[in-house]
N, C-alpha and C positions, 0 to 999 in steps of 0.2 A: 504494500500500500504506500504511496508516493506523498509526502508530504511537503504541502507549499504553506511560505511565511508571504503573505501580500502585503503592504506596505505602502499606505498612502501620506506623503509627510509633505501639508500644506503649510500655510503662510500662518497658524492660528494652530494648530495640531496636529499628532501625527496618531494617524488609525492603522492600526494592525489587526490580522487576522492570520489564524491557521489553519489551513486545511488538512484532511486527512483523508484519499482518497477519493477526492474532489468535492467532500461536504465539509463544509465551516463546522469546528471541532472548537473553535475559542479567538475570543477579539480580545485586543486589549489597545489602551490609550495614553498618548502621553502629552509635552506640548509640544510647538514647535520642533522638527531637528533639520529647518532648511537655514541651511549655512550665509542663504541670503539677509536672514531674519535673526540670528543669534548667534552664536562665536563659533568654532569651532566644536570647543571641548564642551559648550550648553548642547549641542546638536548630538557630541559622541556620548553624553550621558543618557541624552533622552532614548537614543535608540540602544543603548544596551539595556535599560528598565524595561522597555518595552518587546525588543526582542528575548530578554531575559523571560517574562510573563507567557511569550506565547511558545518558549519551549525551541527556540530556533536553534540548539544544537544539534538536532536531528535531522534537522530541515533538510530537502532532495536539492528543491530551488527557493531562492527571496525573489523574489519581483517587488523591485521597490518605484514609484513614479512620485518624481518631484520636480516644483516647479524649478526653473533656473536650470534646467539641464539642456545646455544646449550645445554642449560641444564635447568631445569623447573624453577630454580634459576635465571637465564636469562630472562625467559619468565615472570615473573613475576614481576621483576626490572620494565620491559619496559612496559607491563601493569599497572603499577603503575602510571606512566608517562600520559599515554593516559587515563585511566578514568575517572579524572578529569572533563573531557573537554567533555566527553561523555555521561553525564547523567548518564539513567537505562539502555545503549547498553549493550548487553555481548561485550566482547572483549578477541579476539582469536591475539594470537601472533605466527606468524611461523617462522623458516630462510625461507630468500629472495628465497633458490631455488625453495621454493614450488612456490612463485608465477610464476616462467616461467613456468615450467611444465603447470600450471595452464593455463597462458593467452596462450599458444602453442595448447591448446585445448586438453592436453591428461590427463587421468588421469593414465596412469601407462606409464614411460619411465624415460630417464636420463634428467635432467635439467644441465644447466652449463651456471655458471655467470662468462662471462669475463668483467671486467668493471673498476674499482679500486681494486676491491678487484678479488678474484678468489675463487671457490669453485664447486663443485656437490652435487646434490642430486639427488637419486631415489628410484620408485616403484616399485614392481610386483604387477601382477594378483591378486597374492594371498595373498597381505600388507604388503607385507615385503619392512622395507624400509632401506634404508644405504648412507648416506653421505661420502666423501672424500674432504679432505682440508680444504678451510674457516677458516684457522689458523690466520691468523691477519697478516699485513704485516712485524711482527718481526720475526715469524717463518716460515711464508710458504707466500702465496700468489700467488705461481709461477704461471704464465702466465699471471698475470695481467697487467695494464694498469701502478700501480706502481710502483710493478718487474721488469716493463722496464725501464722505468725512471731510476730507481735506477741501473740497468746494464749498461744503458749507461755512468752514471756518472763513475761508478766503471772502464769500458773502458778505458776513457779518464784518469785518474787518475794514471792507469795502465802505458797508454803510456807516462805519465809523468814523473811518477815513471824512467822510462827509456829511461829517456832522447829523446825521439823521440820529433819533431813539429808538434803539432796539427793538424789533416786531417780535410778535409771536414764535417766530422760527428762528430769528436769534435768540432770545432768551429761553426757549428749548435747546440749543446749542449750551448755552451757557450755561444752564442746569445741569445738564449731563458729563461737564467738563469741572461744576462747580467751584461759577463763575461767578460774579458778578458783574462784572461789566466788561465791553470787547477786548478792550487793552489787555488785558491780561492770555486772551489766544495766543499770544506771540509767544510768549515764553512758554507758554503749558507743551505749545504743541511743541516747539525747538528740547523742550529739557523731555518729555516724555514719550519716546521714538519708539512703544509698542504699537506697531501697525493694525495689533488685534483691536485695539481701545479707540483709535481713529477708525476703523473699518466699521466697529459697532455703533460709532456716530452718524450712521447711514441709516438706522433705523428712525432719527428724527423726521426725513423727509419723508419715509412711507407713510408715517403718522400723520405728517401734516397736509400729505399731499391729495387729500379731496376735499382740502378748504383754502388752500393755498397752491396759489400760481407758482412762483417761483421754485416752491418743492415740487409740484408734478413737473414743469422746468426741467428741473433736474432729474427726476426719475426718469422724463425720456428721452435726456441725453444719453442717459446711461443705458439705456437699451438701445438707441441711433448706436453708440458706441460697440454694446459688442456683436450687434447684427452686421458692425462692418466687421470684426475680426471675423467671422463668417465669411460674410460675402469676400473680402480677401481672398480666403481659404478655397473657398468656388469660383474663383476667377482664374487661379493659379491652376486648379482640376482640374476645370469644365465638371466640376459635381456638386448638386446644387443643394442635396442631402441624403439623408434625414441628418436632420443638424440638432445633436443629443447634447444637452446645457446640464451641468455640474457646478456644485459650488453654492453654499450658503446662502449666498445671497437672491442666488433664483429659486435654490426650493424652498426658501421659509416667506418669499415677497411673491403673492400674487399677483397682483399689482403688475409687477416688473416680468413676469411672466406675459399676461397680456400684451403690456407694450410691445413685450421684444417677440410676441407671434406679430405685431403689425409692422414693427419695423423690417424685420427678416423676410414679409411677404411683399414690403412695396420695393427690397431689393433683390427678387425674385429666389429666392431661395426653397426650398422645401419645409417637408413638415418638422416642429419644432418639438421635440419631445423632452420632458424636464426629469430626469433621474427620479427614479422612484427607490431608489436602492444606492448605499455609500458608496465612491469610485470605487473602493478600494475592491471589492466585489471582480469589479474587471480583470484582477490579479489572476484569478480563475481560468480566464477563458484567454489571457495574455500567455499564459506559465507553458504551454504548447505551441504559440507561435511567434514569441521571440528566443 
């Protein structure tokens, strides 16, 4: 009986699972251990607790997918990390989109992770494959869970900048940040650089966003945004989907679900389908064909 360790290590957590003869035998959880998000040795601790938990001395293969893996230099950083703890496993390193695609049950379409981070990846028929974004939250990220966060603060900072009194959605900003007053963004957000705490400031605009403009504004930016890492992905194909969405931020936001079926549709893309099940699941049906 062949035993696989899966390994999802996002911008916010990292999900583990163990298989044992292709049915899920034990999960376990830890925080972050992507290297873009925490130091090294914060990264090599979390994946030895966690692979410690799920028993990966025995392991056949790890399939581990994380974001930031974009070049064989990468994939092997982070293999480095994980063997340890894994005995004689092989251990395969992907970016995180492969596993939606994966747990979505397809093997050739667009994957799109909205969650902390933002990114695409896809397939054709015929292996060709092309990613879009996945830049890191200094240079892109747009449409994440972050990029909002971080636009609403930039907002309110805006209307301070000009002398306006704080609205409703800034001082929902400023609650959450427990603020008082704009001025104080500057430093909270410069001195407090957990991306998970700005990501979760994304929740303010879904709240506010069937009573306020400027928050649905932003909600359908953030769906224009990653109906384009999509439509990227199908431009570079010629395949238009099924385009399978992962990541936090689109399965716990209806809302943002909606929009991004109507943005995805007016840039002609296919059907839009929102994980019903953790990437990490993908691990599965990945541990055979990489």
């Amino acid at each position: 009986m062949s035993i696989l360790i899966g390994l999802d290590i996002g911008g916010t957590k990292t999900h583990g699972l163990r298989a044992e003869g292709g049915a899920v035998a034990r999960e376990a959880f830890g925080g972050s251990a992507n290297v873009q998000n925490v130091s090294r040795d914060a990264a090599a601790a979390v994946l030895a607790q966690v692979l410690a938990e799920l028993g990966a001395a025995d392991a056949d293969v790890v399939v581990a997918g994380a974001g930031g893996v974009d070049t064989a230099a990468d994939a092997e950083a982070l293999r480095g990390l994980i063997a340890p703890h894994a005995g004689l496993a092989r251990v395969v390193v992907v970016h995180d989109t492969r596993l939606v695609l994966a747990a979505g049950g397809c093997d050739t379409g667009i994957a799109v992770i909205a969650g902390t981070g933002s990114a695409a990846w896809g397939t054709a028929p015929d292996g060709r494959e092309a990613r879009a974004g996945g830049w890191g939250h200094l240079l892109g990220d747009e449409g994440s869970g972050y990029w909002m966060g971080r636009e609403l603060v930039r907002r309110a900072l805006a209307r301070h900048d000009d002398g306006r009194v704080p609205d409703a959605l800034d001082r929902a900003v400023l609650d959450r940040c427990g603020l008082a007053e704009p001025g104080g963004l500057i430093e909270r957000f410069h001195t407090l650089p957990e991306r998970g705490f700005w990501a979760d400031l994304s929740r303010v605009a879904f709240a506010a966003a069937p009573q306020d403009e400027d928050a649905m504004r932003l909600v359908d930016r953030t769906a224009d945004a990653l109906a384009e890492l999509a439509a990227t992905v199908s431009r570079r194909l010629a395949v238009t989907g099924p385009v399978v969405v992962g990541g936090g931020l689109a399965v716990h936001q209806p809302l943002l679900r909606r929009r991004l079926r109507e943005a995805a549709a007016r840039r002609g893309l296919g059907e839009v389908r929102v994980l019903d099940r953790a990437p990490v699941h993908g691990t599965l049906r990945l541990a055979d064909r990489v």
